[in-house]
BAMIPA-758803 format. One record per residue: residue in three letters; chain; z, x, y of N, C-alpha, C, O in turn. Coordinates in Angstrom, 2 decimals. Example, Ala and Ser with C-alpha at 12.3 -4.5 7.8 and 13.67 -1.06 7.14 Angstrom:
<recs>
ALA/A/7.80/13.19/-5.69/7.80/12.30/-4.50/7.80/13.20/-3.30/8.46/14.24/-3.32
SER/A/7.08/12.85/-2.25/7.14/13.67/-1.06/7.87/12.90/0.03/8.04/13.41/1.14
</recs>
This chain:
<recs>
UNK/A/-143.92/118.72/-47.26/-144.61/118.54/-46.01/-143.85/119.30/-44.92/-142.68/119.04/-44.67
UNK/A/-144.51/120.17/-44.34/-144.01/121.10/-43.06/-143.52/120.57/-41.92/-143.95/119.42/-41.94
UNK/A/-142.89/120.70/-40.96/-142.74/119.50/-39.86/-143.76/119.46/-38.67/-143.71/118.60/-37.80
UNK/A/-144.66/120.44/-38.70/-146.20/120.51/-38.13/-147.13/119.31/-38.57/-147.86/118.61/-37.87
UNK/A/-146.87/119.24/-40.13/-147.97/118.39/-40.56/-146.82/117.02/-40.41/-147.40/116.02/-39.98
UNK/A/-145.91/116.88/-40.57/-145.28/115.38/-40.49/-145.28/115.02/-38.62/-144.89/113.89/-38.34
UNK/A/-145.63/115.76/-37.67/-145.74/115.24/-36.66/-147.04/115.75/-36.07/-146.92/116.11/-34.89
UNK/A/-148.37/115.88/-36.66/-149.53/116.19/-35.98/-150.36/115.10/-35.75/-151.26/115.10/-34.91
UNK/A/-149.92/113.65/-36.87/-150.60/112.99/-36.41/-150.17/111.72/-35.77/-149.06/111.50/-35.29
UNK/A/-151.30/110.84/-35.81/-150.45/109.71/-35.07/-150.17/108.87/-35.73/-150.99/108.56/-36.60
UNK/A/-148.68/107.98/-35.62/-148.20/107.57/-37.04/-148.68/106.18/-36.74/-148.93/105.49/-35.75
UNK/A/-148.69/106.04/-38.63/-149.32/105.08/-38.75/-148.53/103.46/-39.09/-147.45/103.42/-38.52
UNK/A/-148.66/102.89/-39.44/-148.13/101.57/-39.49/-148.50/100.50/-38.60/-149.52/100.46/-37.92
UNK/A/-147.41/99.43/-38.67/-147.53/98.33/-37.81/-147.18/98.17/-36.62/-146.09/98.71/-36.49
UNK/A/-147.69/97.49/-35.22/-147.00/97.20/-34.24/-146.12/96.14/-34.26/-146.30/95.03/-34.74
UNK/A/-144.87/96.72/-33.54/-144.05/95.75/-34.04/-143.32/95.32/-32.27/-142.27/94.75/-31.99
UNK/A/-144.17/95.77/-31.55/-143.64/95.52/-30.35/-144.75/97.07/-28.98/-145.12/98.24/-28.93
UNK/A/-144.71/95.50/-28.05/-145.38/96.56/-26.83/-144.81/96.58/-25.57/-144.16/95.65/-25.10
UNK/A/-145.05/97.72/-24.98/-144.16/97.36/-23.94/-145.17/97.95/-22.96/-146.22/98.52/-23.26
UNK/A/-144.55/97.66/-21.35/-145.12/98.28/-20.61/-144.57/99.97/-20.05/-145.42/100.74/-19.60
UNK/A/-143.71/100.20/-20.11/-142.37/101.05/-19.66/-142.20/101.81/-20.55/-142.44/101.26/-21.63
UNK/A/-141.77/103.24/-20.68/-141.12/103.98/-22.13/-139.96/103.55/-21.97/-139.42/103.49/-23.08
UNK/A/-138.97/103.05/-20.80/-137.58/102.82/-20.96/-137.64/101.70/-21.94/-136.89/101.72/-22.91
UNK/A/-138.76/100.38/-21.70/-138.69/99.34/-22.20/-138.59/99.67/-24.27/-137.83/99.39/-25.19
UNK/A/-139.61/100.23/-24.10/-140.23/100.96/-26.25/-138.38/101.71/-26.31/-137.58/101.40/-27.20
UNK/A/-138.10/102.59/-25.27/-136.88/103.34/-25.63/-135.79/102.08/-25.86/-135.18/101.97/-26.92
UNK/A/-135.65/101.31/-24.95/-134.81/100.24/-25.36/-134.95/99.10/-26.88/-134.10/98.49/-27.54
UNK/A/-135.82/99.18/-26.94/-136.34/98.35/-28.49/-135.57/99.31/-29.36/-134.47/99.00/-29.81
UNK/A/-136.23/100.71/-29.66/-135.74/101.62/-30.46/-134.05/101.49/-30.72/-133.29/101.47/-31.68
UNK/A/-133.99/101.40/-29.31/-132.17/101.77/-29.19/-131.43/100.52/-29.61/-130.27/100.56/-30.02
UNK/A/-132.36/99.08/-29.47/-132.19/98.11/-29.76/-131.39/98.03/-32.09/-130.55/97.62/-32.89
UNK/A/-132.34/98.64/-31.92/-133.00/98.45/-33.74/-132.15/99.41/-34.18/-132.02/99.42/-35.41
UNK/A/-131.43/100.34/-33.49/-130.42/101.42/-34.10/-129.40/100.56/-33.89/-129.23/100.19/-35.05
UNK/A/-128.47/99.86/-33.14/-127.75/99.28/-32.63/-127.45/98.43/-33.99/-126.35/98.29/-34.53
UNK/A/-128.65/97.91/-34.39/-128.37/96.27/-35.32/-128.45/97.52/-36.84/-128.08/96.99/-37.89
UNK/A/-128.93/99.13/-36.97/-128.72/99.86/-37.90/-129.60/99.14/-39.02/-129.23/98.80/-40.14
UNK/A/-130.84/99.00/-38.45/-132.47/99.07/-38.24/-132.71/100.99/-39.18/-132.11/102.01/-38.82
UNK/A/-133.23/100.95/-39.78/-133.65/102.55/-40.44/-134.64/103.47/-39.35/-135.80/103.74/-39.68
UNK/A/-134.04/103.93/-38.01/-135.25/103.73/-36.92/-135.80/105.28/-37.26/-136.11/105.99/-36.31
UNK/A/-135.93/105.84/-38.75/-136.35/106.71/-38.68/-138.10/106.58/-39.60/-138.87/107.35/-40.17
UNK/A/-138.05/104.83/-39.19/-139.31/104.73/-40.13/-140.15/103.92/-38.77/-141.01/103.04/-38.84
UNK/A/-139.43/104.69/-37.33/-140.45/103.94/-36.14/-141.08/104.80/-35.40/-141.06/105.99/-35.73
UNK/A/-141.65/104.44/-34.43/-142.60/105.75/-33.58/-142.61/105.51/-32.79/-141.92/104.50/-32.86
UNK/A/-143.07/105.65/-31.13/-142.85/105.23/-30.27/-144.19/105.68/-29.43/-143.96/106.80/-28.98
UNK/A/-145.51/105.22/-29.03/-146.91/105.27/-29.00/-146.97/105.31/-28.10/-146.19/104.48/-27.63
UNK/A/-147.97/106.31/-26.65/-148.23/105.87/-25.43/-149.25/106.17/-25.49/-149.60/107.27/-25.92
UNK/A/-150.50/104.70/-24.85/-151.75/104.90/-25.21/-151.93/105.16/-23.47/-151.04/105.00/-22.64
UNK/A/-153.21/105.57/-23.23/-154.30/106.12/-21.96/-153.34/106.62/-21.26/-152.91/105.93/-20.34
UNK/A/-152.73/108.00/-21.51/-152.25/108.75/-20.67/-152.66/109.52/-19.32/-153.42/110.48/-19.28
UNK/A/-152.18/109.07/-18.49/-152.81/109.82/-17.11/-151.50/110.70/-16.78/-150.45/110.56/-17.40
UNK/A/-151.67/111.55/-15.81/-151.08/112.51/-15.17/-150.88/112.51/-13.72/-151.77/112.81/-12.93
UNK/A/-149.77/112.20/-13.42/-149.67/111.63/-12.21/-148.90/112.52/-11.48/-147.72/112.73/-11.75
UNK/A/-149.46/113.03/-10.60/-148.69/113.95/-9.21/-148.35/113.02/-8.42/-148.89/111.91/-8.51
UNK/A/-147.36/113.27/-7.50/-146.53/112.32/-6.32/-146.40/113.86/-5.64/-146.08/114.95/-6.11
UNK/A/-146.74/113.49/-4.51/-146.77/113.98/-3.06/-145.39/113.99/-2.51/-144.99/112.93/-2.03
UNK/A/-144.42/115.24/-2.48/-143.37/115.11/-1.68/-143.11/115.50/-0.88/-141.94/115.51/-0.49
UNK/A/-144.32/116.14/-0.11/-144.05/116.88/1.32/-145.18/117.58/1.75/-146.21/117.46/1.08
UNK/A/-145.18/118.46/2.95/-146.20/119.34/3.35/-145.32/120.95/3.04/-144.12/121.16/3.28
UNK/A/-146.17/121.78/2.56/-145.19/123.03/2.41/-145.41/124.01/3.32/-146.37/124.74/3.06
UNK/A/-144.87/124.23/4.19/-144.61/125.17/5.42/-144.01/126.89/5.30/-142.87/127.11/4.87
UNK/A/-144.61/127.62/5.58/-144.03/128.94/5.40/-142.71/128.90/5.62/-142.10/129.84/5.11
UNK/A/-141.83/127.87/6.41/-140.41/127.85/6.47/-139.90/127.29/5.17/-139.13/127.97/4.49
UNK/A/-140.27/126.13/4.80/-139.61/125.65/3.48/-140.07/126.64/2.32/-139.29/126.89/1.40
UNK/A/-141.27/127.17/2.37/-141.51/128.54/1.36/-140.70/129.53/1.46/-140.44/130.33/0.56
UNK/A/-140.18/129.55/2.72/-138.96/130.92/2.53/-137.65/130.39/2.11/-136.82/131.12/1.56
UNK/A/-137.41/128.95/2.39/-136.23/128.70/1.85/-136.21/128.40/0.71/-135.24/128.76/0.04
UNK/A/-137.33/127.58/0.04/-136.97/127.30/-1.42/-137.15/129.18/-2.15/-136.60/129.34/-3.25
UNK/A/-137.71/130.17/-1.68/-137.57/131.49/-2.01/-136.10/131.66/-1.97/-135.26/131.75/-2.87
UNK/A/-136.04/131.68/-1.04/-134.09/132.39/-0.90/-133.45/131.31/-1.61/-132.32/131.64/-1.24
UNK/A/-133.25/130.37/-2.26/-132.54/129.13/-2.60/-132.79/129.57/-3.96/-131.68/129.69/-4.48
UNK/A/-134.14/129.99/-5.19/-134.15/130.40/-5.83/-133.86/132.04/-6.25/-133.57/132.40/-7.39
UNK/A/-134.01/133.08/-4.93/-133.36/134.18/-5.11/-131.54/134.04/-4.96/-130.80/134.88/-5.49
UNK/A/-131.19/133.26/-4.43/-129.95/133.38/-4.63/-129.59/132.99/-6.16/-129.05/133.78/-6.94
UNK/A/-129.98/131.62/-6.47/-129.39/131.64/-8.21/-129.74/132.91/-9.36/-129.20/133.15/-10.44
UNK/A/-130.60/133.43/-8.81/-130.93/134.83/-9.23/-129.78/135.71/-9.35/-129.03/136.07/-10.26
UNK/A/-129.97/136.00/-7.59/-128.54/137.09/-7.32/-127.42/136.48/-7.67/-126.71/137.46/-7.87
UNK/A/-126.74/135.55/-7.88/-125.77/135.22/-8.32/-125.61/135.38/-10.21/-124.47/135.40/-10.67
UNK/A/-126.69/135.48/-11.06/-126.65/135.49/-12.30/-126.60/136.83/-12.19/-125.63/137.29/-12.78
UNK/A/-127.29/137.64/-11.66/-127.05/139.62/-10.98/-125.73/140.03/-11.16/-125.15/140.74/-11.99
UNK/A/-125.36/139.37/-10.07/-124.06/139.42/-9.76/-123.06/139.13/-10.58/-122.21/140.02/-10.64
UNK/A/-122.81/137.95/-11.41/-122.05/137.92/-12.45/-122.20/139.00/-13.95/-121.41/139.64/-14.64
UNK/A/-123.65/138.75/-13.93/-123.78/139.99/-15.33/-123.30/141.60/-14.62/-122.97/142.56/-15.32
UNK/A/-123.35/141.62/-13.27/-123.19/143.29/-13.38/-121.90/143.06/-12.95/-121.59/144.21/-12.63
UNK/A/-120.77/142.27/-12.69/-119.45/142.21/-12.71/-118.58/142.39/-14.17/-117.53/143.00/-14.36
UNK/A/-119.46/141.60/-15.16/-118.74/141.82/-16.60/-118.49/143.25/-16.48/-117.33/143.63/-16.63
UNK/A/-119.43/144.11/-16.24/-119.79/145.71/-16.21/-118.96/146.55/-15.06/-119.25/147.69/-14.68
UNK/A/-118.22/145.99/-14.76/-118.04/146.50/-13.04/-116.59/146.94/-13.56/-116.10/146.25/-14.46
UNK/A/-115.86/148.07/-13.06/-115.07/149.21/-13.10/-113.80/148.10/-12.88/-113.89/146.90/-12.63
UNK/A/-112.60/148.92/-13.05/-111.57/147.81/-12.51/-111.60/148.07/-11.04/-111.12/147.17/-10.35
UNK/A/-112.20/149.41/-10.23/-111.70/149.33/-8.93/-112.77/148.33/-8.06/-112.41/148.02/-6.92
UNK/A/-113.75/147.94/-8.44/-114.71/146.80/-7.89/-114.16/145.69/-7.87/-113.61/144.87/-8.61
UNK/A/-114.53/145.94/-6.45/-114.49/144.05/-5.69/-115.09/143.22/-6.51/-116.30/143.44/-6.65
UNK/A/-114.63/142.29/-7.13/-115.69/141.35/-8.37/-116.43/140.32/-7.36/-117.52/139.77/-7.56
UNK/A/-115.45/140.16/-6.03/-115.82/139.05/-5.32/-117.52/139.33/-4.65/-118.65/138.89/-4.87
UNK/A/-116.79/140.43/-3.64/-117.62/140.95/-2.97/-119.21/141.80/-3.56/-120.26/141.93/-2.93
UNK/A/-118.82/142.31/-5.16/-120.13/142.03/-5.96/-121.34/140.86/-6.10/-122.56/140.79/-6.16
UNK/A/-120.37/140.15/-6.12/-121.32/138.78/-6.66/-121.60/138.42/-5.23/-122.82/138.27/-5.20
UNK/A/-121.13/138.22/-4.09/-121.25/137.63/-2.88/-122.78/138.35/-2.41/-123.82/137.77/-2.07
UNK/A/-122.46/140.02/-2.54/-123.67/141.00/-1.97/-124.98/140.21/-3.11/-126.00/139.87/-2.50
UNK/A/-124.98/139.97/-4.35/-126.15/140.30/-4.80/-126.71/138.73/-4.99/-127.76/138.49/-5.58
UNK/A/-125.85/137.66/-4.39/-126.49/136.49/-3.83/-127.18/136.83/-2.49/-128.35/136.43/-2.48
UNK/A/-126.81/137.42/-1.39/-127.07/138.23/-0.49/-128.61/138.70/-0.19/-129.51/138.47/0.62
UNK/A/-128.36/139.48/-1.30/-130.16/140.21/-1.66/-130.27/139.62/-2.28/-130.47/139.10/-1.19
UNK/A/-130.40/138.83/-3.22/-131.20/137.86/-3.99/-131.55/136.53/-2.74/-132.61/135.99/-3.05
UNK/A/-131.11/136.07/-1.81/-131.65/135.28/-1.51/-132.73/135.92/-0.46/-133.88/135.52/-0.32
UNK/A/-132.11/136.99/0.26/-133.00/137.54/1.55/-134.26/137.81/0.96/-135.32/137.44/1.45
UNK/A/-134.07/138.82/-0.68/-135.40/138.72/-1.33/-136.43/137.70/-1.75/-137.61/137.93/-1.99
UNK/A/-135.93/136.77/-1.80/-136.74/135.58/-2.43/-136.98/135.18/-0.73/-138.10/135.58/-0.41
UNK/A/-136.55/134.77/-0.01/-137.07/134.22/1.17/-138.57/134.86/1.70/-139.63/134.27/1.91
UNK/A/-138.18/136.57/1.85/-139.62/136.98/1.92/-140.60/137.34/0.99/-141.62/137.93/1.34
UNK/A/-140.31/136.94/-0.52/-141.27/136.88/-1.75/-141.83/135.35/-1.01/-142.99/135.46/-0.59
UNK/A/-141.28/134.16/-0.82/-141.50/132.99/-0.48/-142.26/132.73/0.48/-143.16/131.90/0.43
UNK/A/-141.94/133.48/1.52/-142.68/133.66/2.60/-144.18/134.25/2.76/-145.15/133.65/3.21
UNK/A/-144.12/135.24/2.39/-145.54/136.10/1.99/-146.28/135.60/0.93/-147.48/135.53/1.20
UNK/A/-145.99/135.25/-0.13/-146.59/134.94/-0.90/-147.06/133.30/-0.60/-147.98/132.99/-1.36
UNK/A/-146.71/132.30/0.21/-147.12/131.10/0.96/-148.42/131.46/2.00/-149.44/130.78/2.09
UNK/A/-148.09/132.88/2.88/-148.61/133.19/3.67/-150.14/133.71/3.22/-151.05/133.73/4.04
UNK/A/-150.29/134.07/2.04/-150.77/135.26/0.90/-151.82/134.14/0.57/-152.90/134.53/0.13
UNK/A/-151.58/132.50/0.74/-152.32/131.50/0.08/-153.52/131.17/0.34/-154.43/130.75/-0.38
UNK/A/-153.44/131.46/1.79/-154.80/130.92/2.61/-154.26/129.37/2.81/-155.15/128.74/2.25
UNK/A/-153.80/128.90/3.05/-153.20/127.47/2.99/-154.22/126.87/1.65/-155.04/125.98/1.87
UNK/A/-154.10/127.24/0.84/-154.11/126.31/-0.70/-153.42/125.41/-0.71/-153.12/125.22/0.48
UNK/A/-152.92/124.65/-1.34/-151.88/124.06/-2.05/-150.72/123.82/-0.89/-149.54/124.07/-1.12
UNK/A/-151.18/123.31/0.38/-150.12/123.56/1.32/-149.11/121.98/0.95/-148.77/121.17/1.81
UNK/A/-148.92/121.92/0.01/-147.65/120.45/-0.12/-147.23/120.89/-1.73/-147.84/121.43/-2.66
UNK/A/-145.72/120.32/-1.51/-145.24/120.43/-2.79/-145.37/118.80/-3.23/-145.64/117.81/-2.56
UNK/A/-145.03/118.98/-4.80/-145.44/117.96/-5.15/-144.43/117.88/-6.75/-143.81/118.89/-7.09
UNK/A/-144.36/116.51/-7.65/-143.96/116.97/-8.66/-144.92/115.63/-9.97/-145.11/114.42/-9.86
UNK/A/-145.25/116.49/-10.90/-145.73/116.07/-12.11/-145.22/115.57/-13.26/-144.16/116.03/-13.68
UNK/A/-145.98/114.42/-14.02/-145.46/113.92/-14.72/-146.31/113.43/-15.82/-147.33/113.18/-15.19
UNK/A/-146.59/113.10/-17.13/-147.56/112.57/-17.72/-146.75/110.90/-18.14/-145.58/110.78/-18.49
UNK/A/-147.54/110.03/-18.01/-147.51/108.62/-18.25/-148.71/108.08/-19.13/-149.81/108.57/-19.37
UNK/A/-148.09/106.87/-19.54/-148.57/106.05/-20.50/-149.20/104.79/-19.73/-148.62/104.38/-18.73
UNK/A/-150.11/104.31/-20.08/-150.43/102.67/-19.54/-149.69/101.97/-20.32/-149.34/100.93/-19.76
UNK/A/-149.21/102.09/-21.59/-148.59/101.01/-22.52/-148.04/101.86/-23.60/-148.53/102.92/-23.98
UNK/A/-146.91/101.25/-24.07/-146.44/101.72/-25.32/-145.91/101.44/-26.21/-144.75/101.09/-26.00
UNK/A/-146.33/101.40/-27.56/-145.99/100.52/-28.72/-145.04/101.18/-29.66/-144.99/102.40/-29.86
UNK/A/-144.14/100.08/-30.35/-143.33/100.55/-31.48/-143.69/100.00/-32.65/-143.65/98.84/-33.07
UNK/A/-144.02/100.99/-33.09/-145.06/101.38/-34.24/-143.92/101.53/-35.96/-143.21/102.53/-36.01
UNK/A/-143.87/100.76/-36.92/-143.11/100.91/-37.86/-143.81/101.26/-39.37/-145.03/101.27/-39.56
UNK/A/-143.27/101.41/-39.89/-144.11/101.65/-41.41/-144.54/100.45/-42.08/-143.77/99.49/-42.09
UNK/A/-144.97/100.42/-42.30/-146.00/98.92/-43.01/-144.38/98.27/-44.10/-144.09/97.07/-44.18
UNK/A/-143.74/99.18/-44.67/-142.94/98.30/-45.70/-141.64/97.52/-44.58/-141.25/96.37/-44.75
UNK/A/-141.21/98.30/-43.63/-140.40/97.95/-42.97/-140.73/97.11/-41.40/-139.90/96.78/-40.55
UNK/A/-142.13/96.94/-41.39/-142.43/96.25/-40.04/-141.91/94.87/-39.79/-141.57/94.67/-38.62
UNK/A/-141.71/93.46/-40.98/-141.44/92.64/-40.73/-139.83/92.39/-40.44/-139.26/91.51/-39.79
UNK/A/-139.19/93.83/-41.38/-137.49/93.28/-40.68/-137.83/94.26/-39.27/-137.53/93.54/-38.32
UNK/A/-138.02/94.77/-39.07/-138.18/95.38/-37.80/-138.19/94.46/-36.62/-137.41/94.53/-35.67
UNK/A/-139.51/93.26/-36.85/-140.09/92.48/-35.42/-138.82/91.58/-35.82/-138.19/91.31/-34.81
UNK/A/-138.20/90.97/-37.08/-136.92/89.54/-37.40/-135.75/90.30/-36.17/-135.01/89.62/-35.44
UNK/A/-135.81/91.76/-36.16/-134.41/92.24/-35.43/-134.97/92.28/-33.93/-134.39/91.72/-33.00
UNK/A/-136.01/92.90/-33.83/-136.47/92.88/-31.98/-136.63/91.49/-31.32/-136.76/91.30/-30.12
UNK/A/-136.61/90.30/-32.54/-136.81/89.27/-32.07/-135.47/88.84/-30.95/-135.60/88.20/-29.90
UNK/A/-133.98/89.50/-31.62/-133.01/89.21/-31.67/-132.92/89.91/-29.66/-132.36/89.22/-28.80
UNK/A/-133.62/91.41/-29.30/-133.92/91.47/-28.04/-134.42/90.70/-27.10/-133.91/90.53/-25.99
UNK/A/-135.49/90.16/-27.51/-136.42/89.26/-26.39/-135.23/88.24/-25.79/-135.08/88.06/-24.58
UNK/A/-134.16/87.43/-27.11/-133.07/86.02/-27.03/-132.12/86.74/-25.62/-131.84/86.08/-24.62
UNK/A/-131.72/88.17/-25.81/-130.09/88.46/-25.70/-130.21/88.69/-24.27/-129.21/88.98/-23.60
</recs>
């Protein structure tokens, strides 16, 4: 069996626990390794997945030029270090890397800028994404489900 086909579908077995939370299913799991539980015969299920954006701001041609230059600088700074490996002995190593954070950020500020400006105000807020579960179950193999729930029982007590 390929590892395409051992993870294409959805595994099957028993529920042996639900939770509301993935920390909560992650904690069971971590639970059942702990007591050295076989947790390679469990799964970890999230049913009615939605996709949830959170709103973290309004995005302004100013914060577009800075998160530009903020990402052109880690740029120019990776520039800057790869063309220092390369750099003569009489080169400034400092003053290399300093210049091409330099232009890497001034560049990204007005890639950031124009290209915000370029939008028509689209998309004027940043934001960040995530996919979620309404619920999520730990799911075991039918031979191993009942020592499974005897050990999670041992979670619900502790």
């Amino acid at each position: 069996m390929s590892a395409h086909e051992q993870y294409s579908d959805i595994p099957r077995g028993q529920v042996v626990g639900s939770y509301d939370t993935y920390l909560e299913a992650q904690r069971a799991v971590d639970f059942l390794s702990d007591k050295e539980f076989p947790v390679q015969h469990v799964s970890i299920v999230g049913s009615d997945l939605r996709m949830v954006e959170n709103v973290l701001g309004r995005l302004t041609r100013g914060r577009a030029a800075a998160a530009g230059a903020a990402t052109g600088a880690w740029f120019g700074l990776f520039v800057g270090v790869l063309l220092s490996v390369f750099a003569d002995d009489g080169t400034n190593v400092f003053w290399l890397i300093v210049s091409a954070i330099i232009y890497g950020a001034v560049f990204g500020a007005v890639f950031g800028f124009v290209g915000h400006a370029m939008s028509g105000g689209r998309r004027d807020f940043t934001s960040r994404s995530k996919i979620v579960a309404s619920s999520y179950e730990v799911r075991c193999t039918w031979a191993e489900a009942d020592r499974a729930r005897e050990v999670l029982a041992g979670l619900t007590q502790g």
